[in-house]
N, C-alpha and C positions, 0 to 999 in steps of 0.2 A: 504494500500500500504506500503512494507517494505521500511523504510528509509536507505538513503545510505549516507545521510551525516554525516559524525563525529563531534563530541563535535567542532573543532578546526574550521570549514568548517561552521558549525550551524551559529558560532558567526558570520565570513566574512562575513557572508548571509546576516547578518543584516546592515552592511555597507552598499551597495547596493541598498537592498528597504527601507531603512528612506535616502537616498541622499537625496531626492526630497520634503521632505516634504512644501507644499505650507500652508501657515498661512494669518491670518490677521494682519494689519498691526501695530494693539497695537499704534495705532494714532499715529504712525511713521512715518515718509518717507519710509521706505523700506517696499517694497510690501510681500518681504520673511521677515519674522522677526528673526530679531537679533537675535543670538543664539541656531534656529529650529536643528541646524544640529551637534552640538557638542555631544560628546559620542561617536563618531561611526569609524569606519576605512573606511571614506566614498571615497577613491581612491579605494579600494581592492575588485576586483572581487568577487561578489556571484557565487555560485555551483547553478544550471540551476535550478528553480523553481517556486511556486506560493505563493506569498506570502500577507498577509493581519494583516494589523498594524493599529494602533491609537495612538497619540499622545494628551495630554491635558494639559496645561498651564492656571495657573491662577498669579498676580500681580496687584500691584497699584503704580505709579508714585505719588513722591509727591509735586504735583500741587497745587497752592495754590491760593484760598482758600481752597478748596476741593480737596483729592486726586481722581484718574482717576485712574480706575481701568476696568482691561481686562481680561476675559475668553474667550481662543479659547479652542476647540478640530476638531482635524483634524480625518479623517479616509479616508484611501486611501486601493489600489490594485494594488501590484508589479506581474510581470513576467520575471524572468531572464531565455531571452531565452536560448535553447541548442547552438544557434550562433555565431558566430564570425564575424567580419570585420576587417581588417589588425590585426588578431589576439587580439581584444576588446571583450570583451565580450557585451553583445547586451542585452539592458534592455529596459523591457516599464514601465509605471507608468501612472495610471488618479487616480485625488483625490480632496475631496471635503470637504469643514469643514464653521464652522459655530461660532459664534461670540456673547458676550456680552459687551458691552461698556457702561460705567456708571461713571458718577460723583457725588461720593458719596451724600446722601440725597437729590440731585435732579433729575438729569434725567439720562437714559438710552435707550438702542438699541439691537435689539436680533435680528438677521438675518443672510442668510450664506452671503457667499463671494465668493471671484473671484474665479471659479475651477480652475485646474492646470493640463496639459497633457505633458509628458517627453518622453525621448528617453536619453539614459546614453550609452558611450561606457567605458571599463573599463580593463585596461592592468594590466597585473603580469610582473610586471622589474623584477624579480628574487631576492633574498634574501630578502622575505620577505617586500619589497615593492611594495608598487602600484599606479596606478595615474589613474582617471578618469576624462571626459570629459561630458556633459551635456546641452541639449540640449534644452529648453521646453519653456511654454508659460502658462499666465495668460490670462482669457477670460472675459471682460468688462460684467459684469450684476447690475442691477440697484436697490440695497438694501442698506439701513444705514449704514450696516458695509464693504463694498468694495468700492475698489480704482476705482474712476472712468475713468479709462484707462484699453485697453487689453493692453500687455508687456510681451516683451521679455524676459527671462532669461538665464545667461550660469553659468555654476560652474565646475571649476578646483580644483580639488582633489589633493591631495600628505598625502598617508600615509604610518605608517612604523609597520604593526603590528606581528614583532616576537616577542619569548619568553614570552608571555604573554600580550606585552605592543600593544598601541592602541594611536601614535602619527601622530595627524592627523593635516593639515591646510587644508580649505576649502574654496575657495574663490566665491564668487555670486557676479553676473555684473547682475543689471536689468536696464533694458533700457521701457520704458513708450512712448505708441507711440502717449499721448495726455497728456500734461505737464501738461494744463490750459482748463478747460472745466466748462462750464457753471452750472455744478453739483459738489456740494461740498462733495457727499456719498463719506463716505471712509476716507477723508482727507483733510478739508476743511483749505485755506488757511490763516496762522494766520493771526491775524487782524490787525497788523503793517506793514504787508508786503502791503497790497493792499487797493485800495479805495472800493473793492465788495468785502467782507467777505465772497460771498455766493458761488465763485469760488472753485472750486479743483485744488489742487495742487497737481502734482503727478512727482516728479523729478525721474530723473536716481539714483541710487545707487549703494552702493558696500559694500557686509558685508563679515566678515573677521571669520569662529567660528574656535577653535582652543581646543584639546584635547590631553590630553597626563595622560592617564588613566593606571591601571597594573590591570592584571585578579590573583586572589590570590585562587585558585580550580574554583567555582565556582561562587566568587565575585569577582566583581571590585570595583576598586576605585581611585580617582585620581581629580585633577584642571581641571576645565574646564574656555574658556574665549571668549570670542567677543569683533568685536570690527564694525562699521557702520559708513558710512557718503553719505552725499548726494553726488552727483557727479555736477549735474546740478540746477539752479536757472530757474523757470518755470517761473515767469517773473522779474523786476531789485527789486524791494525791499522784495524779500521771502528773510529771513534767514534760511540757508543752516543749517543743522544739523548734530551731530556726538556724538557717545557715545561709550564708552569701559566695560564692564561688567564684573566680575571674577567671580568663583563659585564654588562651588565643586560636585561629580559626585557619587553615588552609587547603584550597576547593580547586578542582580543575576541571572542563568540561570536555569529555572525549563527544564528540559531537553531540548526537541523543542522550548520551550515559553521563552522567552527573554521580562525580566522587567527593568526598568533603571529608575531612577527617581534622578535630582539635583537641586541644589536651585541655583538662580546668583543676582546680585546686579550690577548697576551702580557703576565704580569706579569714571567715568567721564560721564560731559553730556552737550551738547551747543544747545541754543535753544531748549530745547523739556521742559523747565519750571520746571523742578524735574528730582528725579533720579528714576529709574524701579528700585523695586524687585520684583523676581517671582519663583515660585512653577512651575516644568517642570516634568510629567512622561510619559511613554511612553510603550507599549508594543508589541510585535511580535510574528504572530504565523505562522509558516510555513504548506499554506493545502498543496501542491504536490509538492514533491519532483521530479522532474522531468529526469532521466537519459540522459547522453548525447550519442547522436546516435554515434555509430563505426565512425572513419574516420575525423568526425572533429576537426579541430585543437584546441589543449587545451591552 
């Protein structure tokens, strides 16, 4: 099938399907993990298409005595439809990924995690900016490495990607529609907080990824950052957590195929015992390029 998106069009594309990337949770409180979404122009409408991406993260918190260390890889499947809704562009996303969790020279966990199903709308304000909206949901399944709670998710976009540049805020509200569950998979409640250790704790959150990267031909480059905190205490003595990351970002475009890979570091960290670093790449390939029918609104 002849491709009808441009160099300029390829990249937006990629905004759009990594918005949603769902992750484990890096024995966080946040079900989306801290930092899944920076890189991207993730307010700015994709050009109507099918797309199929993977994302894979590795790091270790330094927890002590032993660091905590976590490998996810995610892979998922975007469709940005030919649609509109008050002139939004209209996106689906399902995606599903898998998890290792280990403290070093003792014990570890390999199993998937919570799937993730979306629905994105995604406006063009003109000059080169754009804002998206985000709709989706985590689904409760009962393995060592997920949150044991289904939960809601929303994420408001603003990005501003002219002339090269790729400045985005990204904001994720997750709401958990079971705080305190007799199952600790996923995220078991520290053990100052409560007299049953064996509980799950699974608080609201809100994380914050932020990019402001420049395309230089066919590289980028540029800081990337986050930042995470608990919103909610699932029951009176959990301590609430928050952390801020910095990191830097570097992308190449093999024509269709979009590679990006950055490193980030804790600048700051409360209650989570240590600070994360971590190894984040990511790739996109676009299979159909999808034309948009005569008549609807661009």
């Amino acid at each position: 099938m002849k491709r009808r998106v441009n160099g300029k069009l390829r990249s937006l594309a990629v905004a759009t399907v990594l918005l949603l990337y769902p992750t484990a949770s890096s024995l966080a409180a946040s079900v989306t993990e801290p930092g899944e979404t920076v890189g991207l122009p993730n307010g700015t409408p994709a050009p109507p298409g099918l797309y199929l991406a993977n994302e894979a993260n590795y790091g270790c918190r330094s927890t002590s005595p032993q660091k905590t260390c976590v490998l996810v890889d995610v892979a998922f499947l975007a469709w940005s439809t030919p649609w509109t809704i008050f002139d939004g562009r209209l996106v689906f996303v399902a995606a599903g990924d898998a998890a290792n969790v280990s403290i070093l020279n003792t014990t570890s966990a390999a199993a998937l995690a919570n799937p993730f199903v979306a629905g994105i709308l995604a406006w063009d304000l003109g000059h080169d900016w754009g804002f998206s909206y985000m709709l989706g949901g985590y689904f409760d399944v009962d393995t060592p490495t997920a949150f044991s709670s289904a939960s809601l998710n929303q994420r408001f976009a603003l990005s501003y990607s002219g002339n090269g540049w790729d400045l985005t805020a990204n904001v994720i509200w997750g709401i958990n529609f079971d705080q305190l569950t007799s199952n600790p998979q996923g995220f078991a409640c520290p053990p100052a907080s409560t007299a049953f250790p064996t509980n799950g704790c699974n608080p609201n959150f809100i994380n914050l990824d932020l990019t402001a990267t420049k395309k230089f031909g066919k590289w980028e480059l540029g800081p990337v950052a986050f930042y995470s905190s608990d919103l909610s205490k699932p029951e009176p003595g959990y301590p609430k957590q928050s952390q801020f990351g910095l990191g830097g970002l570097i992308g190449y475009w093999f024509g269709p195929v979009v590679l990006q890979a950055y490193v980030t570091t804790n600048l700051y960290e409360n209650n989570y015992g240590g600070r994360d670093t971590r190894l984040w790449t990511r790739v996109v390939v676009p299979i159909i390029d999808q034309p948009q029918p005569a008549g609807l609104p661009r």
